[in-house]
C-alpha positions in Angstrom: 148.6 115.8 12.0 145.2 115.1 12.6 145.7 111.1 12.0 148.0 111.3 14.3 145.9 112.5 16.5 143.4 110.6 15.6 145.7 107.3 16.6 146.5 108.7 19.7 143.3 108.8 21.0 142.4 105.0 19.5 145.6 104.0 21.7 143.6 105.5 24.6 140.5 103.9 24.0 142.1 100.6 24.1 144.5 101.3 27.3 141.3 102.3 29.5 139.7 99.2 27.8 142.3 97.0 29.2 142.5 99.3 32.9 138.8 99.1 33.3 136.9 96.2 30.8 136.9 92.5 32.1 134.0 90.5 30.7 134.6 87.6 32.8 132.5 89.5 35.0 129.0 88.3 33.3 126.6 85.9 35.1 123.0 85.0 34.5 121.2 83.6 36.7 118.6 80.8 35.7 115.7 79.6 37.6 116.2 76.0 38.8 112.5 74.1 39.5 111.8 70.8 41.8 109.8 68.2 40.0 107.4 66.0 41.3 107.1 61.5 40.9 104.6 63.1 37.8 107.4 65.9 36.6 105.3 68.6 37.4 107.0 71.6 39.1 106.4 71.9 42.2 108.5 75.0 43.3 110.3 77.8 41.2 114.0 78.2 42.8 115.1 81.9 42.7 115.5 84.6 44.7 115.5 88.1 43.4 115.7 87.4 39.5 112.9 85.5 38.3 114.4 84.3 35.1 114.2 81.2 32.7 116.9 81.4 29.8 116.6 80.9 26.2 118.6 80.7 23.5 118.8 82.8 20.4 117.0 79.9 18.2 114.2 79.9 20.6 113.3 83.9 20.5 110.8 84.8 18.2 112.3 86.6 14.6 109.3 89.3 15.7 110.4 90.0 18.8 114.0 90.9 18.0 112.4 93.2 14.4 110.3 94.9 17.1 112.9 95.8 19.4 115.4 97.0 16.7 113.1 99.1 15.2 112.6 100.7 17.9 115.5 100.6 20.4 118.5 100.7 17.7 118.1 100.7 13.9 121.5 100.7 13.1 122.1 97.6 15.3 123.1 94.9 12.3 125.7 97.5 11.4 127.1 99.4 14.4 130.1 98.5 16.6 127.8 98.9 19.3 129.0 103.0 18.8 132.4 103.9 17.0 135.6 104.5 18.5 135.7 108.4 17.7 132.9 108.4 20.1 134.5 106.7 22.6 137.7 109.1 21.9 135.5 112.8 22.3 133.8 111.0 25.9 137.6 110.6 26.9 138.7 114.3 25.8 135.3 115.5 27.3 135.4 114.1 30.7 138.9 116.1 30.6 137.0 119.3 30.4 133.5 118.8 32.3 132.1 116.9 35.0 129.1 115.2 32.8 128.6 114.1 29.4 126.1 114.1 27.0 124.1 111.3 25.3 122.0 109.9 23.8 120.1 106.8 23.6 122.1 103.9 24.5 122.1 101.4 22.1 121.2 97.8 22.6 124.6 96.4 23.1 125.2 99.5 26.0 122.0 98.6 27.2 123.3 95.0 27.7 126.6 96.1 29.1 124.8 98.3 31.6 122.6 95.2 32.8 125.1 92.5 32.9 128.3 94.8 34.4 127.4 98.2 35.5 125.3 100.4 37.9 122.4 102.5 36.3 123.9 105.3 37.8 123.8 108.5 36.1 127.2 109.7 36.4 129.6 110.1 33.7 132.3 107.2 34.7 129.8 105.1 34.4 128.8 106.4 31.3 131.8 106.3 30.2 132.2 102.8 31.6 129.4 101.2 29.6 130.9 102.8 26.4 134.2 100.7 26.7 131.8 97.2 27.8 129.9 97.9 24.6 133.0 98.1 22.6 134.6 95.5 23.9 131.8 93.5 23.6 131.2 94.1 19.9 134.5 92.5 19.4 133.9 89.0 22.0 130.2 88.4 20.6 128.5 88.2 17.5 125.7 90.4 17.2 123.1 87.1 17.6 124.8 86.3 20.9 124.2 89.9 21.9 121.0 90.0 21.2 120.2 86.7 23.4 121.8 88.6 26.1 119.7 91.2 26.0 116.6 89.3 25.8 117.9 87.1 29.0 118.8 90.1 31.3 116.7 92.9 30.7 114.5 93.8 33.5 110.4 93.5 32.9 109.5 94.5 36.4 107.9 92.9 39.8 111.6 91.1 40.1 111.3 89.7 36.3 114.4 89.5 34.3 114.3 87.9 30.3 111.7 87.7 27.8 110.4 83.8 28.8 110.3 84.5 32.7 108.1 87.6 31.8 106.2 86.1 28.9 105.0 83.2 31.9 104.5 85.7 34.5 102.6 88.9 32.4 100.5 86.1 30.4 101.1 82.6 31.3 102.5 81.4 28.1 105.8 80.9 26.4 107.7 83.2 24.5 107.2 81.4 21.3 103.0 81.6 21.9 103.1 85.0 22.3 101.4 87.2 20.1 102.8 90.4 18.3 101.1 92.7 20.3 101.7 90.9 23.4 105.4 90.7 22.2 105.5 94.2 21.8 103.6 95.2 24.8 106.9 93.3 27.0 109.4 94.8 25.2 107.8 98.6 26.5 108.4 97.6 29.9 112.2 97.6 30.0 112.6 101.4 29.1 111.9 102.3 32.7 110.4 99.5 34.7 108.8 101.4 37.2 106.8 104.0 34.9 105.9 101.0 32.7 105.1 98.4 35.1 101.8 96.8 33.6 100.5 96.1 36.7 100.0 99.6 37.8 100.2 101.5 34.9 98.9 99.2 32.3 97.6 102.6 30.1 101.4 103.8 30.2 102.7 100.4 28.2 100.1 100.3 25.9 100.9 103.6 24.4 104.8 102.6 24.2 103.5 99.5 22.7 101.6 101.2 20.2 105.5 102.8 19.0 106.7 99.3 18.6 103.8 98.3 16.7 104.4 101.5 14.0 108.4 101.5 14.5 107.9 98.1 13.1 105.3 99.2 10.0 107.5 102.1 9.5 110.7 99.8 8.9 108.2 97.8 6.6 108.8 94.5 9.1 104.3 94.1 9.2 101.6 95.6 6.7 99.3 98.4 7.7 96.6 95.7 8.1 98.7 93.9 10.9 100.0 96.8 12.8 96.3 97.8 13.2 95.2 94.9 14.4 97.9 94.5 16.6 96.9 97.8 18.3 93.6 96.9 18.5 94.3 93.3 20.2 93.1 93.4 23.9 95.7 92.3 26.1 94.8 90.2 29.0 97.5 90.0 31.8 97.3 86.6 33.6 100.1 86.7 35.7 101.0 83.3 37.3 102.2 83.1 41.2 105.5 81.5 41.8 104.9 78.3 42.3 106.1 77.1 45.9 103.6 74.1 46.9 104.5 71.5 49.6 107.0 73.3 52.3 107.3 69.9 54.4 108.5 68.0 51.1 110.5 70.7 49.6 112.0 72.1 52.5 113.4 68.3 52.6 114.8 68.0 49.3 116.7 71.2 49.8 118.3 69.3 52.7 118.7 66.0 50.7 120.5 67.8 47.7 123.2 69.4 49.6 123.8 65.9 51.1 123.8 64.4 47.3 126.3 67.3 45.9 128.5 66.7 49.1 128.9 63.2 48.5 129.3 63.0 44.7 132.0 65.9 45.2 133.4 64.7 48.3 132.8 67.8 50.6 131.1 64.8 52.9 134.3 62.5 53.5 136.2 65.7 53.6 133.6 67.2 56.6 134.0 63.9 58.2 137.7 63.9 58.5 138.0 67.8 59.2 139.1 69.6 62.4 136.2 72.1 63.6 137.6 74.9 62.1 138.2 73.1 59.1 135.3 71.9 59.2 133.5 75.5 59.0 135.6 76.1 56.0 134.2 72.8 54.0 130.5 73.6 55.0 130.6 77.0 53.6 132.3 75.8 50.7 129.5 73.1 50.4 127.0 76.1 50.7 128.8 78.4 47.6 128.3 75.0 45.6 125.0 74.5 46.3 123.8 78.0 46.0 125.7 78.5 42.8 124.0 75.1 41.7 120.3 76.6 42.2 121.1 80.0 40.4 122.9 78.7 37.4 119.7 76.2 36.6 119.0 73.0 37.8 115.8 70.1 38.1 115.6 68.3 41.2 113.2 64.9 39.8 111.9 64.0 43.2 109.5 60.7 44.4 106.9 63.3 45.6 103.3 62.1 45.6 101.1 65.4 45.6 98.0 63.5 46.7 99.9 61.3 49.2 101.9 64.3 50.5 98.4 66.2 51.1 97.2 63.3 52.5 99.7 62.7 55.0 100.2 66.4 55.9 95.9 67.0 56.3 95.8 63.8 58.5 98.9 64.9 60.7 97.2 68.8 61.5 94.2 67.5 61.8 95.1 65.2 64.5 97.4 67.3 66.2 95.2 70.4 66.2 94.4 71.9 69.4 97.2 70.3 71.1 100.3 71.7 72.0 103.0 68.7 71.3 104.3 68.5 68.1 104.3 65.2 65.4 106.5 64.0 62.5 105.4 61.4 59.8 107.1 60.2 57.2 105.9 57.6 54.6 108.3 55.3 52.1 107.5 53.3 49.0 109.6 50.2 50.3 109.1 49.0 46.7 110.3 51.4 45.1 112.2 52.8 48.0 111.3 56.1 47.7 110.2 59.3 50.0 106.9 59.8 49.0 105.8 62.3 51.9 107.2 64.0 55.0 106.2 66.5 57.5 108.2 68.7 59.3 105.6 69.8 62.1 102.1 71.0 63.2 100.9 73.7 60.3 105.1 73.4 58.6 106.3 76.3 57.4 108.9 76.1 54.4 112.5 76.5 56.0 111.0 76.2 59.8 112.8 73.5 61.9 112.2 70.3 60.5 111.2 67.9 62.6 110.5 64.7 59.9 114.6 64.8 59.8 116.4 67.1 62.1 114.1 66.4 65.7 116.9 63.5 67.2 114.9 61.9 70.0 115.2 58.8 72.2 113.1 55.9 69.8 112.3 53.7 73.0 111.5 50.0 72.7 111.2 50.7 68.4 114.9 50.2 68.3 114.3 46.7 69.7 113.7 44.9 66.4 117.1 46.4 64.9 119.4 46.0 67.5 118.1 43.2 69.5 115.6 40.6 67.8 116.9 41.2 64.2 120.5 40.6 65.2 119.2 37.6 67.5 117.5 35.9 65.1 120.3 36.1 62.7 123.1 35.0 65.1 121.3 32.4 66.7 119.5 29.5 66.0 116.6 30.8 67.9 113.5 31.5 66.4 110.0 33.2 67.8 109.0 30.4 69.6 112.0 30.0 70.9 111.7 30.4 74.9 114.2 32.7 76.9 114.4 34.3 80.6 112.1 37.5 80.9 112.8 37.7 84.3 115.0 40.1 86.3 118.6 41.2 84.6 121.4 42.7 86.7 125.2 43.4 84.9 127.8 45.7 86.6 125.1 47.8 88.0 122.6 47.8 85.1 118.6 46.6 86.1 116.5 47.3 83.8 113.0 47.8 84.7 109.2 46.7 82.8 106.9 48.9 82.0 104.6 49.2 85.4 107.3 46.9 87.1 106.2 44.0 86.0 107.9 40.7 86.6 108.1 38.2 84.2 109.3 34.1 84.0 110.1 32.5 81.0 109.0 33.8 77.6 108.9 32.8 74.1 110.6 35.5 71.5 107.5 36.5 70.0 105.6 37.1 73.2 108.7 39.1 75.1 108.4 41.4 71.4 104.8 41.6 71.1 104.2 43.1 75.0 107.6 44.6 74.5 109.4 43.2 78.1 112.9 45.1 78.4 114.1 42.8 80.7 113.8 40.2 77.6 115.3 42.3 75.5 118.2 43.5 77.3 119.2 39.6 78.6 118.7 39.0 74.7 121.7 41.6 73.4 124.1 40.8 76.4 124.0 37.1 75.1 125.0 37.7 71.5 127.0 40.8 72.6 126.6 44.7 72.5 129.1 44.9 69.4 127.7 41.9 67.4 124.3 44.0 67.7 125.6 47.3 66.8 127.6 46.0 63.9 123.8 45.6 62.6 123.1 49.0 63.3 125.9 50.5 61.5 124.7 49.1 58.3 121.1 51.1 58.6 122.4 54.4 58.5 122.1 56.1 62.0 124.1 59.2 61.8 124.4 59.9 65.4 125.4 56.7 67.0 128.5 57.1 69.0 130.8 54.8 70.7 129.0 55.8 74.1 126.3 54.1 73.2 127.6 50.7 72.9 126.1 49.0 75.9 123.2 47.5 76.8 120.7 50.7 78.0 120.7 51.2 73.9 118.3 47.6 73.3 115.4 49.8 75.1 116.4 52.9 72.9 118.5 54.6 75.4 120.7 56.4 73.0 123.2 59.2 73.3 121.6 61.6 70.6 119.0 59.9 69.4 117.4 59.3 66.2 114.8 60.8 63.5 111.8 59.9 62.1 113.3 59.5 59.0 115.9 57.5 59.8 114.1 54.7 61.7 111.4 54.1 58.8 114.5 54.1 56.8 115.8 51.4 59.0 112.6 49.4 59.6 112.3 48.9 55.2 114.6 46.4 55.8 111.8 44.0 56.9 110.1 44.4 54.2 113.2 44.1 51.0 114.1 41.0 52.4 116.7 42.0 54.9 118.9 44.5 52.3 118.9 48.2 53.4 119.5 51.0 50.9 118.3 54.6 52.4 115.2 56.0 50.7 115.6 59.0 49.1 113.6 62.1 47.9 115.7 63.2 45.1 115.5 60.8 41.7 118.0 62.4 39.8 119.2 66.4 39.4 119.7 67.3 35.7 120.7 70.5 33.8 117.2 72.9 31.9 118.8 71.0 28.7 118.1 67.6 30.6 121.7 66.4 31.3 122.4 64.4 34.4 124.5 66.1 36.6 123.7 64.2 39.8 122.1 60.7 41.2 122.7 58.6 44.6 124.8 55.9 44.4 123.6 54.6 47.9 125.1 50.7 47.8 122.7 48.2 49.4 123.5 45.8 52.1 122.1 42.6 52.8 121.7 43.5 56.9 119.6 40.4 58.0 119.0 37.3 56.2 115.9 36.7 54.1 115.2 34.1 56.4 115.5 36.2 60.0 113.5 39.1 57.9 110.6 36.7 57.5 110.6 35.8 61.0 110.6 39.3 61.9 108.1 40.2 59.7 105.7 38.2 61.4 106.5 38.8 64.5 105.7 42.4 63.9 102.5 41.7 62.6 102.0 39.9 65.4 102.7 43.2 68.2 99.5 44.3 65.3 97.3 41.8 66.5 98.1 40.9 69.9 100.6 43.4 71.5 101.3 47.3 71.9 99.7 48.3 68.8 96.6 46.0 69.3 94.8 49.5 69.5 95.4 49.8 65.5 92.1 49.5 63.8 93.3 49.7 60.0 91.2 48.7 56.6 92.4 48.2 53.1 95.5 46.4 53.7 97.0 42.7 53.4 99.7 42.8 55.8 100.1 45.1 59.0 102.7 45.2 61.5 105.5 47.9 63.0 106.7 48.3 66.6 105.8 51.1 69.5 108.3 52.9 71.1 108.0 55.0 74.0 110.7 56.7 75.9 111.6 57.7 79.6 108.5 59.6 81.4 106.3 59.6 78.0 108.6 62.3 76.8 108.4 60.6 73.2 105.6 58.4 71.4 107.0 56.9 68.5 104.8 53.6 65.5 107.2 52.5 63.3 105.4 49.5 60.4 104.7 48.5 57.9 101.3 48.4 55.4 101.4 46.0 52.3 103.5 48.7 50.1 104.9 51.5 52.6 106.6 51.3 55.6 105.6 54.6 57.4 106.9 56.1 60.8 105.3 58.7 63.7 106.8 60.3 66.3 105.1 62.3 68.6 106.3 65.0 71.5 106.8 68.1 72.9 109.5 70.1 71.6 110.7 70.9 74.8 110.7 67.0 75.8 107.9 66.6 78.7 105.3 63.7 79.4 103.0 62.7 77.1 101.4 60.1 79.5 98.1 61.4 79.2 98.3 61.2 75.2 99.9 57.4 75.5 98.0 56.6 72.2 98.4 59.4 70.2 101.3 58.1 68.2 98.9 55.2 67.2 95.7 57.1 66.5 97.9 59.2 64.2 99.6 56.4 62.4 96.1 55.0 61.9 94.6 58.1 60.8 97.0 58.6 57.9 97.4 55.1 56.4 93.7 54.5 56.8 93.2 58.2 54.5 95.5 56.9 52.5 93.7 53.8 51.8 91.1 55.4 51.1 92.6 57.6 48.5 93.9 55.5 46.4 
């Protein structure tokens, strides 16, 4: 009769099992951390759980003696509780509205962390009993135990042994000592009473239990556990580390790009409906976000001391003004982002205006649309001599700066004292499409149809462009006429080091190497002779870049070029009014930074 019975209540066990256990359920987050060009970390990715995970190899054999003894002797040989216990909670929550219990063992104390509420009812009680059964049979008792250590809570948002071994005392787990080990392992009993940093008294003394749990299940000799109680401990807890906003803030931006075109969200977004689109994006979001919690390194180009250059220079020059600025600096070498600003005094996340602010680039599109693509087409070269003077089609006169009127021209001297009326003559005679079929191949992501015609040769574009993207555009001087975008992001790679993600960015050969050189030169020469003749720069072998300057001063922009980096400025109010009084700001800036940087190196 009583086996019976006894069967009965088994069969229960494993019905509510199936009604209420699902272990698919279990996620752990993991920090992910941004590297800089010297693969130093540069920001800590996580949000509420500050957590770095380790496996079971990598925990200390101390650490898990010191938390048996003391949190569940019987650990090595229990089925995280036996099933008539699980039976008599089932016949008891018949009867009564609470249950008794005691201490929860470690596997429980697992199953509370990773699937349940702390709440302290009886279903969830209950609950936690079934998890712990059920987990007893999925996982070894090693595997259990690395749970534990990964997800337990150590207090001020600290989850796992390793995040609070780095936060508590700035070490790893595998440096710590015993009595440091046993001081973490007090917090978890109730976080808030033990929290070291309040109630630093209130651990020691449940340290001092692990110490002589320990000694008492003859895991250390008298002589150790004393001197493990008498070891001062020294909390040196370490900030998250969050350096760089303008940068990082950046890279965020540039991964989702990467993930959405090595998983094809991007070709999908491009060929979506509105509401479709919507769909995708959030979708691309999930991905991402799941991406940064599961544990990820983003290896990025970041300079540190080129970055702080850059960023110093750009406040300095734009303090006590009320316009804004955007810089951005590339290794044409090595093609990489090596630093970016978002703004004035950036703030990580704020609106970044290195790569979102689209403004109207002025006469610093000529070079790409009009003198590149004329070189290349023609047989004309910069001493070449064309008609600067007035240009009417269907409608269209374009005006010089101060209404000037000029003659005939050479190339070089209609670029170098930028005359529109040159330029625009220049694309209408190789043709508004032949010049934009160079532009597509630079990576201007808000071009439009509507701007094909010939207002675009003196920048007058529909949306715009960004600082970024035309000192992407203008590296193409400088390689030789082949365009590949710079990028921030090296590579992304699991903790363990595999690659999960890289840019497969194809290069075009854009101009000829031949047209390139020309240009070259004749940028050099709008250094020396033309719109940028206020430039007074030191250190450098080559010089040269292009002004732009849009309608009523509304935007300042330098885009060149100095021996190794092509770097870009752009300068303006956010709420687009004239700058006529600041006319050389956009060159005082450009010359503050790369002559800093000069310096620095």
């Amino acid at each position: 009769m009583q086996v019976s019975k006894e069967f009965a209540a088994v069969e229960g066990i494993e019905e509510a099992i199936d009604e209420r256990v699902s272990l698919d359920d279990m996620q752990l987050h993991n920090n992910s951390y941004i590297l800089d060009a010297n693969h130093e970390v540069v920001s800590d990715i996580y949000s509420g759980e500050n957590r770095i995970i380790l496996e079971y190899d990598d925990i200390p054999e101390t650490l898990v003696d010191l938390l048996i003894a003391t949190e569940d002797r019987t650990f090595r040989d229990h089925p995280g509780f036996d099933a008539t216990g699980i039976a008599r909670a089932l016949m008891v929550n018949l009867q009564s509205d609470g249950i008794e219990q005691g201490a929860s063992t470690i596997t429980q104390q697992v199953a509370r962390n990773l699937y349940l509420s702390h709440d302290q009812t009886y279903d969830r009680k209950l609950t936690e009993l079934l998890y712990a059964y059920e987990m007893e049979q999925a996982f070894d008792k090693e595997e259990i135990l690395e749970l534990y250590f990964n997800s337990i809570y150590f207090a001020n948002g600290v989850y796992g042994i390793e995040a609070a071994a780095q936060y508590y005392f700035n070490k790893s787990t595998a440096d710590l000592s015993l009595a440091e080990g046993a001081f973490l392992l007090a917090i978890p009993n109730n976080p808030a009473y033990y929290n070291p940093l309040n109630s630093k008294e209130r651990t020691l003394l449940r340290q001092e239990r692990f110490i002589n749990n320990l000694f008492d299940e003859g895991g250390i000799d008298e002589e150790t556990a004393i001197q493990s109680k008498n070891e001062t401990i020294e909390l040196k807890t370490t900030r998250k580390v969050d350096d760089y906003p303008d940068y990082v803030s950046y890279v965020y931006d540039e991964f989702k790009e990467l993930v959405g075109q090595s998983e094809g969200y991007s070709s999908r977004l491009n060929s979506a409906s509105p509401e479709e689109r919507d769909r995708i994006q959030e979708m691309l979001n999930d991905r991402v976000n799941n991406l940064l919690s599961d544990g990820i390194i983003i290896e990025t180009a970041l300079q540190p001391s080129v970055q702080e250059t850059v960023v110093s220079t750009m406040n300095r020059q734009l303090t006590h003004n009320t316009y804004q600025g955007a810089f951005v600096l590339i290794d044409h070498q090595s093609n990489e982002i090596k630093a970016i600003t978002g703004g004035q005094d950036y703030n990580k996340f704020d609106f970044h205006r290195g790569h979102k602010a689209f403004r109207q680039p002025g006469s610093a599109f000529k070079p790409l649309l009009v003198y590149g693509p004329l070189l290349d087409e023609t047989r004309l070269r910069p001493s070449s001599v064309i008609d600067a003077g007035p240009f009417e089609r269907d409608g269209y006169s374009p005006v010089n700066f101060g209404g000037a009127v000029y003659g005939k021209s050479s190339i070089l001297n209609a670029l170098t004292h930028s005359y529109n009326t040159a330029a625009v003559r220049m694309l209408d005679m190789i043709g508004v499409d032949k010049g934009f079929q160079f532009i597509e191949q630079l990576g201007f992501s808000r071009i439009t149809p509507a701007d094909y015609r010939l207002p675009a040769s003196l920048g007058g574009l529909t949306y715009g462009t960004s600082v970024l993207e035309m000192t992407r555009a203008y590296t193409v001087f400088q390689r030789d006429g082949v365009y590949r975008p710079a990028r921030a992001i090296k590579r992304v790679t699991t903790i363990d080091g595999e690659v999960l993600y890289e840019w497969a960015d194809e290069a075009h050969q854009v101009f000829t190497p031949d047209g390139t050189r020309h240009m070259k030169s004749m940028l050099a020469n709008i250094v020396n002779e033309g719109t940028a003749r206020p430039l007074n720069l030191s250190g450098y072998s080559y010089v040269g870049g292009k002004t732009g300057t849009s309608n009523d001063f509304n935007d300042l922009w330098f885009i060149g070029s100095a021996d190794h980096y092509t770097a870009g400025v752009w300068v303006g109010y956010d709420n687009p009014k004239s700058l006529e009084s600041q006319s050389n700001a956009h060159l005082s800036i450009w010359e503050a930074v790369m002559n800093a940087l000069a310096q620095n190196q």
